[in-house]
VEXDREN-2710 file (C-alpha; in Angstrom, 1 decimal):
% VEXDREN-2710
k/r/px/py/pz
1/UNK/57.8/-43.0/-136.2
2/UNK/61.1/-40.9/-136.3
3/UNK/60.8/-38.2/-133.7
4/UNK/63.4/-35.1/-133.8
5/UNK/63.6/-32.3/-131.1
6/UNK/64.2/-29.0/-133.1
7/UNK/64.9/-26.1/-129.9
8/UNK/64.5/-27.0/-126.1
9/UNK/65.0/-24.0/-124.7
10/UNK/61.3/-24.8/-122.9
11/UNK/61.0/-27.7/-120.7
12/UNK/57.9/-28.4/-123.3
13/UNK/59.8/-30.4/-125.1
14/UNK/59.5/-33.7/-122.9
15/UNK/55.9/-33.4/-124.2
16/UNK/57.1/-35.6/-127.2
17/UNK/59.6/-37.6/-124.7
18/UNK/56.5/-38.6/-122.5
19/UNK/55.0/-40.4/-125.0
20/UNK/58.6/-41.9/-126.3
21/UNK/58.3/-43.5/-123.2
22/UNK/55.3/-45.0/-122.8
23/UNK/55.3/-46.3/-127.0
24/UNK/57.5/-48.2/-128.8
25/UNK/56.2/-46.8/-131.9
26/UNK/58.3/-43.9/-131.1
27/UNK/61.5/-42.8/-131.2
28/UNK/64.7/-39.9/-130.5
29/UNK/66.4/-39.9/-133.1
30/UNK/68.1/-36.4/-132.8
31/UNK/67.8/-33.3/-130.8
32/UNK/69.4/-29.7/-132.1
33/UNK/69.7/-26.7/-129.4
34/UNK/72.3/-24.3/-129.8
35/UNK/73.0/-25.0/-126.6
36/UNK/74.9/-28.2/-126.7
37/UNK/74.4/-29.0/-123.2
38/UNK/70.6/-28.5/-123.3
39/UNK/70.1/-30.9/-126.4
40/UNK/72.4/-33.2/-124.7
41/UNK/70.1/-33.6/-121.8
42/UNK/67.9/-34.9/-124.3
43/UNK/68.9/-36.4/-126.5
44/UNK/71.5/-38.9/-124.2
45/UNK/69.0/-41.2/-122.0
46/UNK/67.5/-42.0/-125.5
47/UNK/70.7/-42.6/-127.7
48/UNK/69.5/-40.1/-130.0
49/UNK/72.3/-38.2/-131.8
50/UNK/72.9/-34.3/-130.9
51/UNK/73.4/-31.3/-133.1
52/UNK/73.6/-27.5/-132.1
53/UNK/72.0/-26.7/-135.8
54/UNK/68.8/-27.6/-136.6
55/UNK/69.2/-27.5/-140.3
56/UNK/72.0/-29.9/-140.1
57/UNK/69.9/-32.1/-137.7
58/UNK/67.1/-32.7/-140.8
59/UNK/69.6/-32.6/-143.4
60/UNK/71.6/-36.0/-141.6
61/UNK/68.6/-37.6/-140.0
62/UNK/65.1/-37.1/-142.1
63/UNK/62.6/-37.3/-139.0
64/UNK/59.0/-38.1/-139.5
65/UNK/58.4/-35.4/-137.1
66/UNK/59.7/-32.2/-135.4
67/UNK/58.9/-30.9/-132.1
68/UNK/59.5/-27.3/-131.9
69/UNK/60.1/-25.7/-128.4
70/UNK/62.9/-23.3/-129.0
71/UNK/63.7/-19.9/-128.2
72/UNK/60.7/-18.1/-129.2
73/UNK/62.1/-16.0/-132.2
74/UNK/63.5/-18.8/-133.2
75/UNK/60.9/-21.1/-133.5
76/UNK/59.3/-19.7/-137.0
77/UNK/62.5/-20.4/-139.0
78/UNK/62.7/-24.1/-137.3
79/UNK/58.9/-24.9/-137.9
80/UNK/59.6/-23.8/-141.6
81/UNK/63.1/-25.7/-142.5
82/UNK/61.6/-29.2/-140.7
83/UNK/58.1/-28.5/-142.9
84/UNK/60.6/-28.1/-145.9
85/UNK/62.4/-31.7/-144.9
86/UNK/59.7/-33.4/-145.0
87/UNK/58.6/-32.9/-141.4
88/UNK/55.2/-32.5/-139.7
89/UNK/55.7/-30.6/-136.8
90/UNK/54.0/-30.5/-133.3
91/UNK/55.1/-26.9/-132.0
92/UNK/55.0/-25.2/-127.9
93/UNK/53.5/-22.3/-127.9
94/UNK/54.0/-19.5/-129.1
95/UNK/54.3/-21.2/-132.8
96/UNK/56.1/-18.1/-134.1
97/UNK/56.6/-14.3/-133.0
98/UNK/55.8/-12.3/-135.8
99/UNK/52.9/-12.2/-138.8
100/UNK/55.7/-13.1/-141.4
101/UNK/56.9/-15.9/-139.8
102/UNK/52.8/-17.4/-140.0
103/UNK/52.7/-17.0/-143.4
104/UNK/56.1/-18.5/-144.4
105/UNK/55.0/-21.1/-142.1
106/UNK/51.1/-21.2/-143.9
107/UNK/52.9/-21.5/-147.1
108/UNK/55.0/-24.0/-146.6
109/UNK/52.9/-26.3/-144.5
110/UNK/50.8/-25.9/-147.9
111/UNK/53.6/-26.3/-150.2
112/UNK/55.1/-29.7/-148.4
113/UNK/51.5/-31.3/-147.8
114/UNK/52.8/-31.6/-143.9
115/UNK/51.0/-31.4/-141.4
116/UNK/51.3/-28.3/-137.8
117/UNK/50.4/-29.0/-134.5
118/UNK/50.6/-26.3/-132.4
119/UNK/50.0/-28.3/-128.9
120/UNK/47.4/-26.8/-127.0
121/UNK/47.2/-28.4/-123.8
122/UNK/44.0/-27.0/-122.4
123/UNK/42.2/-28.4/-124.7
124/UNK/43.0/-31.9/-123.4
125/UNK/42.4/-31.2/-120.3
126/UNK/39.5/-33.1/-118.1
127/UNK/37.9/-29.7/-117.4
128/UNK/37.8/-28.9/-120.8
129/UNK/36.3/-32.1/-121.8
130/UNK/33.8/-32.0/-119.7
131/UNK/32.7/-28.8/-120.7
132/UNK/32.7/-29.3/-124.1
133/UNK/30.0/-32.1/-123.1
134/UNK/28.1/-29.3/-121.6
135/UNK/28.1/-27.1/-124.5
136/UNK/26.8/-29.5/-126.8
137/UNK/24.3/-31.0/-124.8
138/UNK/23.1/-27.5/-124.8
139/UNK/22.7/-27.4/-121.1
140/UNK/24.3/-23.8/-121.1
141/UNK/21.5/-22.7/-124.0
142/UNK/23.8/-19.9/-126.2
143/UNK/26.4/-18.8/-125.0
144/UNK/27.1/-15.1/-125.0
145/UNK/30.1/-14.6/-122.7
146/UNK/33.8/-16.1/-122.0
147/UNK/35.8/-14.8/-119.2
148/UNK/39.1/-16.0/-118.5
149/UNK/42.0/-15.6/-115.7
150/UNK/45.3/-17.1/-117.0
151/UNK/47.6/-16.0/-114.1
152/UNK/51.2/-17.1/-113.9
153/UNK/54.5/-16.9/-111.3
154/UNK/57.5/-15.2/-113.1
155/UNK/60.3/-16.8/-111.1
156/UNK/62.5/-14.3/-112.5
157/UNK/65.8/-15.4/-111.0
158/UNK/65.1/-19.2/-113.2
159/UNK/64.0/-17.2/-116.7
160/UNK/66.7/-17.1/-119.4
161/UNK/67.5/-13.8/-119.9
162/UNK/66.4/-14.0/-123.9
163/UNK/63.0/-14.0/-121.9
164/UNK/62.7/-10.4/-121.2
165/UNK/64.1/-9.3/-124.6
166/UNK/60.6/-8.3/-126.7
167/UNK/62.6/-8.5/-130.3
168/UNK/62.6/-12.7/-128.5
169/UNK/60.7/-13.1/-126.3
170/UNK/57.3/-12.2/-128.7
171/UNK/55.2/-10.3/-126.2
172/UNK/53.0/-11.5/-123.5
173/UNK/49.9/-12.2/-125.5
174/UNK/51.3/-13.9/-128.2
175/UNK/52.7/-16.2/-125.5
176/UNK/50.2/-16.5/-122.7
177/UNK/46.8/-15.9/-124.3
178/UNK/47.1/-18.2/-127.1
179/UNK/45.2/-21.3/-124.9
180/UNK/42.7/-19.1/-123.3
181/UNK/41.7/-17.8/-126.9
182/UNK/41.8/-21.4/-128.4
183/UNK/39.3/-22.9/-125.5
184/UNK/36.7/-19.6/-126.4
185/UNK/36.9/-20.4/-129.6
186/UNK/35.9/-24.3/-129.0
187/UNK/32.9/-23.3/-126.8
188/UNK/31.5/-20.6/-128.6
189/UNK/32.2/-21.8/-132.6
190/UNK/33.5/-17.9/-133.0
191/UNK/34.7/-18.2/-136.3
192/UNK/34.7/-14.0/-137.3
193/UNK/34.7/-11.1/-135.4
194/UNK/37.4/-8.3/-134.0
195/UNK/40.7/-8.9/-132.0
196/UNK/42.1/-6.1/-129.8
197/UNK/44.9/-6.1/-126.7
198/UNK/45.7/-3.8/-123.8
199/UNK/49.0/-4.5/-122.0
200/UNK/49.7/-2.7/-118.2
201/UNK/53.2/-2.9/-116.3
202/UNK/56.9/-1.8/-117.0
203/UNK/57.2/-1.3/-120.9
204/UNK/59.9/-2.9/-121.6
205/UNK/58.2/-6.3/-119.9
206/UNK/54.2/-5.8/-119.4
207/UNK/53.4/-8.2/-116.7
208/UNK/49.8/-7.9/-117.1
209/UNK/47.7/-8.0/-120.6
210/UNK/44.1/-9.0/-122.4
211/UNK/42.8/-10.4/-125.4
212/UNK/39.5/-9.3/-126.5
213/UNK/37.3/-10.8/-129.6
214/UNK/34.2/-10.0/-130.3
215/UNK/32.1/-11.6/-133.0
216/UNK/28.3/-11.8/-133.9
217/UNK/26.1/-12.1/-130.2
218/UNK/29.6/-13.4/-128.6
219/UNK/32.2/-11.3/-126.4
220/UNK/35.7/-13.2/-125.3
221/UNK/38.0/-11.3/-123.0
222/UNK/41.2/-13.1/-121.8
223/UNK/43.3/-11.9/-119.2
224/UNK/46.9/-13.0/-118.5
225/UNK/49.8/-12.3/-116.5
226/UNK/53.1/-13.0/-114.7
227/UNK/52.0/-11.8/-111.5
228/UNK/50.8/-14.6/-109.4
229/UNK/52.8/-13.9/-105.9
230/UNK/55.4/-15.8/-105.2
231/UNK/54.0/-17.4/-101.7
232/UNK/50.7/-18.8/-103.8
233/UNK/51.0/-22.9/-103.7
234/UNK/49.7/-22.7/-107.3
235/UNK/51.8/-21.7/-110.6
236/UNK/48.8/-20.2/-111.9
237/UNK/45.2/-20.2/-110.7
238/UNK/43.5/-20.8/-114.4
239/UNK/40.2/-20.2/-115.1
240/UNK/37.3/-19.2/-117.1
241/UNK/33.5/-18.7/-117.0
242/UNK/31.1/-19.7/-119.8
243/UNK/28.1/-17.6/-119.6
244/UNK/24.8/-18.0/-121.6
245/UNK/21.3/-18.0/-121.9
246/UNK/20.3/-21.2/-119.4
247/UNK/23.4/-21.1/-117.1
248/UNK/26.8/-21.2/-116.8
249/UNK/30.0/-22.9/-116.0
250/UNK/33.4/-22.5/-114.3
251/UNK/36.3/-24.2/-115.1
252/UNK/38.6/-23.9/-112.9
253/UNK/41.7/-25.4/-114.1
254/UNK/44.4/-25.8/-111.6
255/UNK/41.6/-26.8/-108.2
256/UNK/40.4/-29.8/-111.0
257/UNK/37.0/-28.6/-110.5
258/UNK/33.9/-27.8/-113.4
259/UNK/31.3/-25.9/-111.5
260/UNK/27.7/-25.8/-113.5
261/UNK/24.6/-23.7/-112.5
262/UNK/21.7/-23.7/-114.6
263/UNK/18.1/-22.4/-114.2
264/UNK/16.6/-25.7/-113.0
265/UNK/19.6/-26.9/-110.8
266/UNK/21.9/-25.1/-108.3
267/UNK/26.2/-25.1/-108.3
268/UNK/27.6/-28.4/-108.6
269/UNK/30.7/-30.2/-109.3
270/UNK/30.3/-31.9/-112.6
271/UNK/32.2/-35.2/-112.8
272/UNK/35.6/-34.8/-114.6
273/UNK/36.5/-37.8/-117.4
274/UNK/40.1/-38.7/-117.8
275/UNK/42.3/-36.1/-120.0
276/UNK/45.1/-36.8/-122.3
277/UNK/48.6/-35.8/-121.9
278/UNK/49.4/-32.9/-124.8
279/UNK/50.6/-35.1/-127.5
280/UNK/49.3/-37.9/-127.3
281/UNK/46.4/-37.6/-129.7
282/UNK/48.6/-35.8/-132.3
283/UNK/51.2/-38.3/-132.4
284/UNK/48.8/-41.2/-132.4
285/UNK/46.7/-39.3/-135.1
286/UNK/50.1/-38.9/-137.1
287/UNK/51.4/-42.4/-136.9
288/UNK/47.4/-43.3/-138.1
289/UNK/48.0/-41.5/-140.9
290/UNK/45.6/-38.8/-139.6
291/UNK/44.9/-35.8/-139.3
292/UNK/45.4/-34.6/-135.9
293/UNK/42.6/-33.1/-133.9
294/UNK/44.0/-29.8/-132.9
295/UNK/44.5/-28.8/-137.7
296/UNK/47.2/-27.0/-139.1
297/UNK/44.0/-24.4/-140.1
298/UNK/43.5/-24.0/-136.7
299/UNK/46.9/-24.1/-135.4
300/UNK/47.7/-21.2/-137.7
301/UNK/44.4/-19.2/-136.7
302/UNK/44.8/-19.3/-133.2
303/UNK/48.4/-18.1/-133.4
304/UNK/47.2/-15.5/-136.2
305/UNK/44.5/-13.9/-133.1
306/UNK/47.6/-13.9/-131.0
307/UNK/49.9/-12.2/-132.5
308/UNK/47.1/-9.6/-134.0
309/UNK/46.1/-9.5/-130.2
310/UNK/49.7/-8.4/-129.5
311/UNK/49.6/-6.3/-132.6
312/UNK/46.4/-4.0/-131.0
313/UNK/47.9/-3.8/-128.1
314/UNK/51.6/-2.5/-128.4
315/UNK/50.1/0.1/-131.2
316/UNK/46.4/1.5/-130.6
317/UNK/44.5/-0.7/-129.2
318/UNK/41.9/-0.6/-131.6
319/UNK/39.8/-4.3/-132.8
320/UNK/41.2/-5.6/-135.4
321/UNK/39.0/-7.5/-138.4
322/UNK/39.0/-11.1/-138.5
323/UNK/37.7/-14.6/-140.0
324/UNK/38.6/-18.0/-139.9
END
């Protein structure tokens, strides 16, 4: 399978590169940044030709696939020219950074018969397989509440300075709560309800922001931020609490650790199964012949409650309608 690298402005990108190397299956053919250096750095330990335009790159080289992990703005136009090649497309989040760009993207992900991934790491993760396990075994009973903590280190000095321009960068919840929101959705089966945002901080760069949803018996509210300190030994102390009618469970991300408490049987340490690196199951699924896992329905929904998340929060914070 013909892998492309469309944008690499985020180190994301070696997501597809990590399973280059570990599968002969795959392979680099091309990488466009328009930074030539940047797509240079990855495109030269695989032999894989360079371009600083994207739309050139899948015009010269036809790729079975496109991984997206550009400069925010930019990404909507990419994910739409490689769907219109041909493509399928596994995408870093944020997919896009405005409602427009979704539906181009909806429509020609329709019109092309292609497949989007937007790759949603958390969802791999041992914690949040384990969990899932939890959830359906029914251990938990119904779940009523989700409360998550997605906390982050700015390293300001290291972040391009495209980073701290909104028209950009997308806005913080379009960019940070988009995992949080995705593993609520996968506990709880939310599929309608309301979406609302509050930002706090500096206007022109909110540093501190949540996503609420509320839908019928279940509330959701994800917080996220750039302000973890700069001393912590962790890049972000992620987690997030399940809570329903015969116990709950704590996830907590970044320590490796599922904590479950239930009615009968005190806090313990549920035993973690292996994860799965974040493309691996997409790309396998897509040289199957598959659909992947993580659909192009769902890519598109949970980057739809972003954005409208955003949306509530830079206007009047009020809920916003919405169904799956």
């Amino acid at each position: 399978m013909r892998i492309a690298i469309a944008g690499a402005a985020h180190p994301h990108a070696r997501y597809v590169t990590a399973e280059i190397d570990r599968y002969d299956e795959f392979e680099l053919v091309a990488v466009a940044d328009p930074d030539r250096v940047v797509a240079e750095g990855y495109a030269t330990p695989y032999g894989a030709k360079v371009f600083t335009d994207h739309q050139q790159m899948l015009d010269e080289v036809h790729p079975d696939v496109v991984m997206v992990a550009g400069i925010y703005a930019d990404r909507g136009r990419a994910v739409v020219d490689a769907l219109n090649a041909g493509s399928h497309v596994l995408a870093d989040k944020p997919l896009c950074t405005s409602l427009a760009d979704l539906t181009a993207i909806a429509e020609a992900a329709e019109r092309n018969s292609r497949h989007v991934v937007l790759l949603l790491e958390k969802r791999y993760y041992p914690e949040t397989l384990a969990a899932i396990e939890l959830v359906r075994s029914g251990e938990l009973g119904t779940i009523h509440g989700v409360v998550s903590s997605g906390p982050h280190k700015l390293n300001r000095p290291s972040r391009p300075e495209w980073f701290f321009d909104r028209t950009r960068y997308g806005g913080l919840l379009n960019d940070l709560a988009v995992h949080d929101i995705d593993a609520a959705l996968y506990f709880t089966g939310l599929t309608t309800g309301t979406v609302s945002g509050a930002l706090a901080g500096e206007p022109a760069f909110p540093r501190y922001g949540t996503a609420t949803l509320t839908g019928p018996g279940v509330l959701i509210t994800a917080g996220v931020d750039w302000l973890t300190p700069a001393a912590s030994p962790l890049h972000g102390d992620y987690r997030m609490k399940l809570t329903g009618t015969e116990g709950t469970a704590e996830l907590q991300w970044a320590r490796h650790r599922l904590i479950l408490t239930t009615n009968e049987k005190p806090p313990y340490d549920v035993p973690l199964p292996p994860g799965h690196r974040p493309a691996e199951l997409p790309l396998q699924a897509l040289a199957d012949g598959n659909e992947p896992d993580i659909t192009t329905s769902h890519s598109l929904l949970i980057t739809r409650l972003a954005l409208l998340a955003q949306q509530s929060a830079e206007s009047d914070n009020l809920p916003i309608p919405w169904s799956s």
